[in-house]
DOMARRO-512636 format. One line per 5 residues: number of its first residue (from 1); their letters; for each residue x, y, z negated of C-alpha. Coordinates in steps of 0.2 Angstrom, whole numbers, always signed. Example, Ala and Ser with C-alpha at 12.3 -4.5 7.8 and 13.67 -1.06 7.14 Angstrom:
# residues 2
1	AS	+62,-22,-39; +68,-5,-36
# end
This chain:
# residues 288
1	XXXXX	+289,+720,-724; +303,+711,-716; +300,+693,-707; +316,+685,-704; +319,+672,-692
6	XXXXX	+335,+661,-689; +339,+651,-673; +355,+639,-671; +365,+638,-657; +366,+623,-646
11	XXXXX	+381,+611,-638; +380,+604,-620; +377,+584,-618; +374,+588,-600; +372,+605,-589
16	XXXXX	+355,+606,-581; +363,+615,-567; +368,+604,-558; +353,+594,-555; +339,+603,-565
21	XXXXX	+340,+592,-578; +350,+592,-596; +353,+588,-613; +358,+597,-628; +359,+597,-648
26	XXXXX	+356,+609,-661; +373,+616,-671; +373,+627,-687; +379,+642,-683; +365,+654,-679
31	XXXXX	+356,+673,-674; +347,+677,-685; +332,+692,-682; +324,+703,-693; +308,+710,-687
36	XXXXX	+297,+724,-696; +283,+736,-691; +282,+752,-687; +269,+764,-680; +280,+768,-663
41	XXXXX	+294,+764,-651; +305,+749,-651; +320,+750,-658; +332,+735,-657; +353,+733,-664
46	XXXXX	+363,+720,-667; +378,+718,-678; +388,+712,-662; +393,+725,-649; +380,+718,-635
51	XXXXX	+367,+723,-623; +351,+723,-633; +340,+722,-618; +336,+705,-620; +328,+707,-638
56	XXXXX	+318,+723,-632; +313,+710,-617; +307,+697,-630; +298,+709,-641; +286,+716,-627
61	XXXXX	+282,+701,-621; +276,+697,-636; +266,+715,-638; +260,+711,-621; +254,+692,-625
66	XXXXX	+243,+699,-639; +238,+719,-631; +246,+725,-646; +253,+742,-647; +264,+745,-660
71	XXXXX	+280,+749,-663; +295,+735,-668; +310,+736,-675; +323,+722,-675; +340,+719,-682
76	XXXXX	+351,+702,-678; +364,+696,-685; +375,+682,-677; +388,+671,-680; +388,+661,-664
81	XXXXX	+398,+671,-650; +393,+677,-639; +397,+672,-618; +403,+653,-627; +393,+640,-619
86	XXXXX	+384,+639,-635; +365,+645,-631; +367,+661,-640; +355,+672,-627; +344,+657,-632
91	XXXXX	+346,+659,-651; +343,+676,-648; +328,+674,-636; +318,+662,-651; +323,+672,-665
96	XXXXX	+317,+689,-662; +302,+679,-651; +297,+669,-668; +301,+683,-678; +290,+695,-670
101	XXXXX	+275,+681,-669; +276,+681,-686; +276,+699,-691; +261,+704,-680; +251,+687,-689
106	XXXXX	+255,+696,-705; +248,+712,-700; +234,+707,-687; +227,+688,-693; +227,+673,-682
111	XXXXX	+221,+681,-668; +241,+681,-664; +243,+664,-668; +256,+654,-654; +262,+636,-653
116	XXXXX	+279,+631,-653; +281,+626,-637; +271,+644,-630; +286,+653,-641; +297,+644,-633
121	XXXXX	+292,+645,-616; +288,+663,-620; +308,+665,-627; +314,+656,-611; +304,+669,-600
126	XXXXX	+311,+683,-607; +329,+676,-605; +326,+674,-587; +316,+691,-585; +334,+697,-594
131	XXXXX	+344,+690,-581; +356,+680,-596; +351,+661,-588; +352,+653,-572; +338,+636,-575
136	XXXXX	+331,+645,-587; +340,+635,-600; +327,+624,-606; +339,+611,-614; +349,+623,-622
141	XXXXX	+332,+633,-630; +322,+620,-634; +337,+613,-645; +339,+631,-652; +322,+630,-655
146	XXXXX	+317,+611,-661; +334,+607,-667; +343,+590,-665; +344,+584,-649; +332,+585,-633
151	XXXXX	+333,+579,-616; +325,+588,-604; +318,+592,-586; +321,+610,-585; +311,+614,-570
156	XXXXX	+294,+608,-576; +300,+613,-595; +299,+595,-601; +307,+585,-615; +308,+571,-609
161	XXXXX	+318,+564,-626; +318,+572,-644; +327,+565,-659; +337,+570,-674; +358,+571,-670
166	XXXXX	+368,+559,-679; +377,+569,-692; +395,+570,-686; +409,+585,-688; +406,+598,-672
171	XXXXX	+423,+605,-667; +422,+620,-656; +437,+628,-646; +436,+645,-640; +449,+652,-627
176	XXXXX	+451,+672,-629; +439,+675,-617; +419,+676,-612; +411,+667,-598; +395,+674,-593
181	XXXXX	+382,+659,-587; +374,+671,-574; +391,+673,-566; +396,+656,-565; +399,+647,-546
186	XXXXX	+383,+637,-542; +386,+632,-526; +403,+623,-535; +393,+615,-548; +379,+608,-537
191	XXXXX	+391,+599,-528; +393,+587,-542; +374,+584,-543; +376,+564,-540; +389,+563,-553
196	XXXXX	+380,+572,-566; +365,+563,-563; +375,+546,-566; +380,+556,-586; +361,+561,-587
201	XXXXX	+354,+544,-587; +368,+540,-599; +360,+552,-610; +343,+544,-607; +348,+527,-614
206	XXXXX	+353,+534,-628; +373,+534,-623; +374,+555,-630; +395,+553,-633; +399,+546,-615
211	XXXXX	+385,+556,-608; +394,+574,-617; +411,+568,-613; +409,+562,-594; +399,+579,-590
216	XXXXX	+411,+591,-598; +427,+583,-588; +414,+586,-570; +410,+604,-575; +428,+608,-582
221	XXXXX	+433,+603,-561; +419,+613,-554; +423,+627,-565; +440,+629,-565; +444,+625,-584
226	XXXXX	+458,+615,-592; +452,+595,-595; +466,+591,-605; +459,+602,-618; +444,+589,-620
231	XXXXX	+457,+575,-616; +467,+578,-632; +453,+577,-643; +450,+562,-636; +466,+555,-637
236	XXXXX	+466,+561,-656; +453,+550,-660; +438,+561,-656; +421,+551,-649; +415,+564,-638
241	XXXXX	+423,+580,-631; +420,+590,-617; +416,+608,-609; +399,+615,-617; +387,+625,-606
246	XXXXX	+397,+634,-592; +410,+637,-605; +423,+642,-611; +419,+634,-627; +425,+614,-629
251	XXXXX	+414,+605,-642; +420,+588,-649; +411,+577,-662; +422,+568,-674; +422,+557,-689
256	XXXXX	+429,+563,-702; +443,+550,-701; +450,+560,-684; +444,+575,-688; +461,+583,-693
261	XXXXX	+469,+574,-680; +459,+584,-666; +461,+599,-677; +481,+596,-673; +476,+591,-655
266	XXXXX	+468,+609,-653; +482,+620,-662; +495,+623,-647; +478,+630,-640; +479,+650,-639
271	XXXXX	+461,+655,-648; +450,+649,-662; +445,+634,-668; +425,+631,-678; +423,+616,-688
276	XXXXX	+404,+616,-690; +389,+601,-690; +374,+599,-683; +358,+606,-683; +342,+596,-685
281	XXXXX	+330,+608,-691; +330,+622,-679; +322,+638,-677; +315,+642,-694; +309,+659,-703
286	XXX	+319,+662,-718; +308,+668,-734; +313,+679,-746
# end
C-alpha cells in the first residue's frame, strides 16, 4: 500500500541568512512523495533528474527514530524546480519524512506516532545532514510544512508568527539557470545583517509586502543579481517583488488588476514565467 504525501514550495519574505532569522509563505506548486514498504533495501527515484541522497537521508532517519528495519521505497514527483529559491529540498525533506511516518504507522501502530513540529524538525535535520541548507532553513520548512506564512527564529527553530497568506496571484520569474543555497557567498550576505534586520521587524508588524520587497532588492546586491527585474514588477503595479531564497527565482504578489501588467514587465526577461497562488494548507497526505 501506497501513502502519499504532498509538500508545497515556499517564497522568501526575508532570508534568515543573514541574521538567523526569516520569514516565508507557502505557494502551491509541490513534491509530492510516495512511500511503500517492502521487506529490504531502500530504494529512492524521482521524476526529476536530481541526487536522491536527501530522500534516502530522510527515510533512515526516520527507520532510525523508530529501530525499524525495513525496507522503503519512494517515488517523488515535483513540479517546483529545483535550485529556484523556492524551498524545494525543503518540500522534498517533509514529504518523504511525513510520508514515511505515515506508512510505518499503518504497518506498525502508534508506537510510530510523531508530532508535527518532531517531523519537521526531523525533515530539517535531514536537509542539513544532506548538505542542501546553510540555517537549516527553518522559515522555508516550516512554511513547506505548516503552510501560509511563518516568522521564524531559525537557530532556536521558533515560529515566532504563524498566520494564513492573504490570497493574492504569486508570480515567479526563473532565469535559465540553478543557484545552489549551499554555494552562495555568506560572508557577502552577512554583511547586510543590520539592514535585513530593519526588513525583519517589518515582517513582525505584520508589514509582509515591504518586508518581501526591501529584502529581495538587499540580497539581489549581495548576490550579484539584477534589481530591476523586481523593480519592473513594481513599477507594473505589483505590491511586492523581490529575490526569493538565494535565488534566482523573483517572486512578486499581484492583484489581479496588475497582474497582466507585471506579466508584460517580465516578458523581455530570457526564462520562464509561473503564475501560481498561495498556499495555506501545507504539508498534507493525499488519500486515494
Amino acid at each position: 500500500m501506497k501513502t502519499i504525501v504532498k509538500s508545497p514550495g515556499s517564497a522568501t519574505v526575508i532570508n534568515a541568512i543573514a541574521t538567523g532569522c526569516g520569514s516565508a509563505f507557502g505557494i502551491r506548486r509541490y513534491v509530492t512523495a510516495e512511500v511503500e514498504l517492502k521487506s529490504s533495501n531502500i530504494i529512492c527515484k524521482s521524476d526529476e533528474d536530481v541526487d536522491t541522497s536527501l530522500m534516502e537521508l530522510c527515510v533512515k532517519s526516520v527507520l532510525h527514530k523508530f529501530d525499524i528495519d525495513t525496507g522503503v521505497r519512494v517515488k517523488t514527483y515535483s513540479d517546483l524546480p529545483v535550485a529556484s529559491g523556492l524551498s524545494s529540498s525543503s518540500a522534498t525533506s517533509n514529504a518523504v519524512v511525513l510520508a514515511t511516518v505515515l506508512a510505518l504507522s499503518k504497518e506498525y501502530g502508534p508506537d510510530c506516532y510523531m508530532s508535527d513540529v518532531d517531523v519537521l524538525n526531523l525533515a530539517i535535520d535531514a536537509s542539513l545532514e544532506a548538505g542542501v541548507t546553510i540555517t537549516g532553513a527553518f522559515d522555508d520548512a516550516s512554511a513547506s510544512f505548516f503552510g501560509g506564512l511563518t516568522v521564524t527564529d531559525n537557530m532556536n527553530r521558533k515560529i515566532l508568527k504563524k498566520q494564513d497568506m492573504e490570497e493574492q496571484n504569486i508570480l515567479i520569474y526563473m532565469p535559465d539557470k540553478k543557484s545552489l543555497t549551499a554555494q552562495s557567498d555568506i560572508l557577502k550576505m552577512k554583511l547586510l545583517s543590520p539592514y535585513v534586520k530593519l526588513a525583519f521587524g517589518q515582517a513582525l508588524k505584520g508589514d509582509i509586502y515591504k518586508a518581501l520587497t526591501l529584502n529581495g532588492l538587499l540580497y539581489c546586491a549581495a548576490l550579484e543579481f539584477n534589481p530591476n527585474i523586481a523593480l519592473d514588477a513594481l513599477s507594473a503595479g505589483a505590491i511586492a517583488a523581490g529575490l526569493s531564497g538565494t535565488g534566482p527565482s523573483f517572486v512578486a504578489v499581484t492583484d489581479d488588476k496588475a497582474l497582466d501588467n507585471v506579466l508584460d514587465s517580465w516578458s523581455s526577461y530570457e526564462g520562464n514565467i509561473i503564475h501560481t497562488e498561495v498556499d495555506n494548507e501545507g504539508t498534507k497526505e493525499i488519500l486515494s
